[in-house]
C-alpha positions, 0 to 999 in steps of 0.5 A: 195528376198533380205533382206532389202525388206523381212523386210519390213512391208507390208501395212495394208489392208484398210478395206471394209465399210459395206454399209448401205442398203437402200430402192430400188425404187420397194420395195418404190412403193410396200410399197406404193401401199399396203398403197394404197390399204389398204387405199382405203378398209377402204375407200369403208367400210366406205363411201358405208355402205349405198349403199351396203348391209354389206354382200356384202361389206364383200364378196368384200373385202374378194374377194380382199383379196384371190385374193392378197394372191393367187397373192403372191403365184404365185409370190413366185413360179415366184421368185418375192419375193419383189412382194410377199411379197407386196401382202401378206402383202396386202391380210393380211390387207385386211382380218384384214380390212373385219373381222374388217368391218363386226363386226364394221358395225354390220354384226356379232353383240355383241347378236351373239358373245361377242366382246373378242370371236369374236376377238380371232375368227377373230385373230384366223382365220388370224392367220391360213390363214397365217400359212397355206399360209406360208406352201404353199408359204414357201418362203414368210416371211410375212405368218410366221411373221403375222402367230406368231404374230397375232396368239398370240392374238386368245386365250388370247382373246378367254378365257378371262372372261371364265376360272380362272388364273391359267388355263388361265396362262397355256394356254399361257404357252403351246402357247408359247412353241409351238410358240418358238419350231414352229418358230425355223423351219422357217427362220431367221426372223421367228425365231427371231419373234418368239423369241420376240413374245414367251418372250413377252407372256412369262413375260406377264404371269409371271408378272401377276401371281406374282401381283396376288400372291403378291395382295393376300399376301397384303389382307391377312395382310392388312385390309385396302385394303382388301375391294378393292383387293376384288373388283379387284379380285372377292372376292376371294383375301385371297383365297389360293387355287387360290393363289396355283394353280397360283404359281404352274404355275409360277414354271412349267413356270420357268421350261420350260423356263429354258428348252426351253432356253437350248434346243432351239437356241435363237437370240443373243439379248435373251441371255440364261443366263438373261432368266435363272436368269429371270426365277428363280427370278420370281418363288422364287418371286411367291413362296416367296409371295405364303408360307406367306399365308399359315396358321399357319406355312407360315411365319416359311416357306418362312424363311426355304426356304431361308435357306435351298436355301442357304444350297443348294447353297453353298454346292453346288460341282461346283460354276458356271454354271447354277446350281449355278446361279439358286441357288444364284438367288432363295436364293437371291429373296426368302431371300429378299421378306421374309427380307421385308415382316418380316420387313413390318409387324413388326415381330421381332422375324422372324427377329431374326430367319433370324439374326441367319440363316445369322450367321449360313449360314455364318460360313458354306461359311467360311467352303465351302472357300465362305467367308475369315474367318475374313469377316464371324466372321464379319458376323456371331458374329453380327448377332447372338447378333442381332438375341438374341436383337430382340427376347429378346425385343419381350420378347421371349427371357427373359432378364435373357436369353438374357443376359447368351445366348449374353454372351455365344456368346461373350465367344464362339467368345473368344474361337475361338480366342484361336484355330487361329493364324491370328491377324486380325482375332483375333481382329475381334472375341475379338472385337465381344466378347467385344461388346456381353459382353457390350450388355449382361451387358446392359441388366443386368442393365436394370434387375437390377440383380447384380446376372446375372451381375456377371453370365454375367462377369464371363462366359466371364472371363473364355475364357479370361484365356485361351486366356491368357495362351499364353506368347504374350496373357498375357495382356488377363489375366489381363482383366479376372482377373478385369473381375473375381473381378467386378463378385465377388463384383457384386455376393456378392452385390446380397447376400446382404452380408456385410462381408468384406473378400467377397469383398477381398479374392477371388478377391486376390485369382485372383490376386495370381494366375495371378502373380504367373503363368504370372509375376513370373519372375518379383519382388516378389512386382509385382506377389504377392504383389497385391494380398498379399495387397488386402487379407491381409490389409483391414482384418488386418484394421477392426480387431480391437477388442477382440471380433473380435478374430476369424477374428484377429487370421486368418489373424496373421495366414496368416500373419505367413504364408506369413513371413516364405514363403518370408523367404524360398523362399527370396520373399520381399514382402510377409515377409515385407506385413506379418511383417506389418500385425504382427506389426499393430496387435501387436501394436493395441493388446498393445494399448487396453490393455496398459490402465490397466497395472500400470504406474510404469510397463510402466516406468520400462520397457521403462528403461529397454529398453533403458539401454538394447539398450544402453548397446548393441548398436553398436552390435545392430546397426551393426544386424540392418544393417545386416538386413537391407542388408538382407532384401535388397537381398530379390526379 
């Protein structure tokens, strides 16, 4: 072949329609003389009640109905199967219409046979008639179909007004299974009828056992609707063993199905993974509205099924997979109803259980690689304030113990920022800390206690110093530092003291230590010069009197102190604040006493002094601006 033709493409095949299957003119004629036929049964009931007797009629028609059956049969075995199938579905009819006749017309009459038994006996008797032809005639699909169809109506109606819910649920729990395992042996259609018809019964019966369970959770807590669910349900709506044995089925129900459903092949419109989820929704449901009722501990209950649901689905080894969607779905429906039913009936401090679960369960999704650790602090610090607000307004929680456990909250999350080295992460936890903090001093001031407000600041000051010992954290230091002073003014407000150095010592004290071990590289004015000024000048201000000789001789004790340690280390301002201090004492020390010294002392020393100064000037410049140089050099 040569080259250019190789590199052709060759042209794509054109595809083959699908047609449409349409109705052939003998299934046209079967279809309508069936109808026919039918029609003129009903007929011959309704027009010659008068002239024939009702046993007659009944047997007449009986007779017509074998005699179609037993015609399908032998078509069947001929290979006629539109035929066939025409007279089964005739002779299906029929016996449908004669059953129906004989009750209508008064053969079989309410005295002998309540109308829910005679219907579940007649359903029952069409039923077996087609499963038994289905044997017979296997290859006819109107016995399988009516068989699975019809055969779901005989024991709803036969127990119906008989038995309780919950026997009459499981009833139908075992004909759906048997229906379902049956109908996977016949054909495809069979399989798919039974499919439908089993899923039908199957949320038939899980829809009403959760309204049953769910009406009675509605009369236990709801008094004005209590009279009618009575009504509804026979006075037995706040009975709880009915409520038991009702969500008992549920979960068995939910458990075969998930079984069925893996064991046995379902049609594509049925998909395993819907009926799973489906399944496991309405037993959390069932079981969510059914632990409430309990008495005393029911509540407490459905809350620690949602925790201990959700345990369960995040320590869980694979994260898809049956196992883990039937875990997420359970804690999801569970968490929802006990989110609601908390919510609708107003119990706070419920709610703060489930804050502090979601807390809780959130760090344990950041620790199983669930969540990213900045989304679980998102999660976990507001829901642990959230959990601390609604028990401390349900009063649970006292506001001194709100405020300390919000502050501690605020301080844990400050810690945390400490141990991580991701930015955004720590935003999130110092913004999480700042609001806990907020929230716990409004709490004090709603106390009114300036003793909690300064318990308050100083546990979030304390982590904050910590925070801080990193050189790129530095600015956290100054926040505890005003943190630390706000708590000493808030504690020294409570006593009630009035004595200044309260309000000045300690907060210099902070001062001092911040400078020193932050900004000791910056000038002597910044690291100390705060701290210098706030501990020694308002105590230097107020010692003004002689009786005030214990504060005057600490604070020129200090102010000593200060000069000779600016001396040694070539600091500035601790010699020029301690030089100040000095100076101010001095001058008001001389200013009280000046009044008693003779005036001629005054006159002769100030001459003294000026013939001094005079004498020695130029020397006693030049030490000035050697001390001025000095003084200059110093830090």
């Amino acid at each position: 072949m040569p080259a250019y033709q190789s590199s052709l493409r060759q042209p794509p095949e054109p595809k083959v329609r699908r047609q449409r299957r349409r109705l052939s003119p003998q299934a046209t004629l079967l279809s309508l003389g069936v109808l026919l036929l039918l029609a003129a049964g009903v007929t011959f009931l309704a027009v010659t009640w008068d002239s024939l007797p009702v046993a007659v009629q009944a047997s007449i028609i009986a007779t017509l109905a074998a005699l179609s059956m037993a015609s399908s049969v032998l078509a069947a075995r001929h290979k006629l199967a539109g035929t066939a199938e025409a007279l089964a579905i005739l002779g299906s009819g029929l016996l449908t219409v004669d059953l129906y006749g004989a009750r209508a017309l008064g053969l079989i009459g309410p005295d002998t046979v309540d109308g829910f038994t005679y219907f579940g006996l007649a359903a029952a008797v069409v039923a077996a008639t087609n499963l038994l032809l289905s044997r017979i005639a296997p290859t006819v699909i109107t016995y399988g179909v009516a068989a699975v169809i019809i055969g779901q109506l005989a024991l709803p109606f036969l127990l119906a007004d008989r038995v309780p819910l919950a026997p009459f649920l499981f009833a139908l729990l075992v004909q759906v299974a048997i229906t379902l395992i049956w109908s996977t042996k016949g054909t495809k259609v069979i399989r798919g009828t039974g499919a439908i018809c089993s899923a039908l019964v199957f949320w038939a019966l899980m829809i009403t056992g959760c309204v049953r369970v769910f009406l009675s959770l509605v009369a236990h807590y709801s008094t004005r609707t209590r009279p009618a669910l009575n009504d509804l349900l026979d006075g037995s709506a706040t009975a709880l063993a009915p409520v038991l044995a009702t969500t008992a089925v549920l979960c068995l129900a939910a458990v075969t199905g998930i079984t069925l459903v893996r064991k046995v092949s379902l049609p594509r419109t049925l998909p395993p993974a819907l009926a799973e989820a489906t399944c496991t929704a309405a037993a959390a449901f069932a079981v969510a509205t059914c632990l409430p009722q309990l008495p005393t501990a029911g509540r407490w209950l459905d809350t620690a099924l949602a925790t201990a649901l959700a345990l369960i689905a995040l320590l869980m080894a694979k994260r898809s997979g049956v196992r883990a969607a039937v875990g997420w779905t359970a804690t999801a429906v569970v968490a929802m109803v006990n989110l609601l039913f908390c919510a609708l009936t107003q119990d706070v401090v419920q709610l703060g259980l489930v804050s502090a679960a979601v807390s809780a369960l959130a760090l344990v999704a950041a620790w199983r690689k669930h969540l990213q650790p900045t989304t679980a602090a998102l999660i976990a610090s507001p829901a642990a304030q959230l959990a601390v607000l609604l028990v401390t307004y349900d009063a649970f929680f006292t506001l001194w113990t709100g405020a300390i456990t919000l502050a501690l909250i605020g301080a844990l999350s400050i810690a945390a920022a400490c141990l991580v080295n991701n930015p955004p992460l720590e935003r999130v936890l110092l913004t999480c800390a700042a609001t806990a903090t907020l929230l716990a001093e409004s709490i004090a001031l709603i106390d009114l206690s300036e003793t909690l407000s300064g318990i308050v600041l100083t546990i979030a000051a304390a982590p904050l110093v910590a925070y801080g010992m990193r050189p790129t954290r530095r600015q956290a230091l100054l926040v505890a530092g005003a943190l630390l002073i706000l708590a000493n003014t808030a504690f020294v407000l409570g006593t009630g003291a009035t004595t200044i150095e309260w309000f000045t010592l300690p907060p210099a004290a902070v001062l001092l230590a911040i400078g020193t071990y932050a900004y000791r590289t910056q000038p002597s004015w910044i690291f100390l010069g705060p701290g210098l000024l706030l501990g020694l000048v308002p105590s230097a201000l107020i010692a003004n009197s002689n009786d005030d000789y214990l504060r005057t001789t600490f604070v020129v004790a200090a102010a000593l102190a200060v000069i000779l340690l600016g001396t040694r280390l070539s600091l500035q301002s601790p010699f020029v604040i301690g030089a100040a201090v000095l100076l101010k004492i001095t001058l008001w020390q001389f200013l009280e006493v000046a009044p008693l010294i003779p005036r001629w002392i005054t006159l002769a020393t100030a001459g003294l002094i000026l013939l001094t100064v005079g004498a020695t000037y130029e020397r006693r410049l030049q030490n000035a601006k050697s001390a001025a140089r000095w003084l200059t050099a110093l830090r």
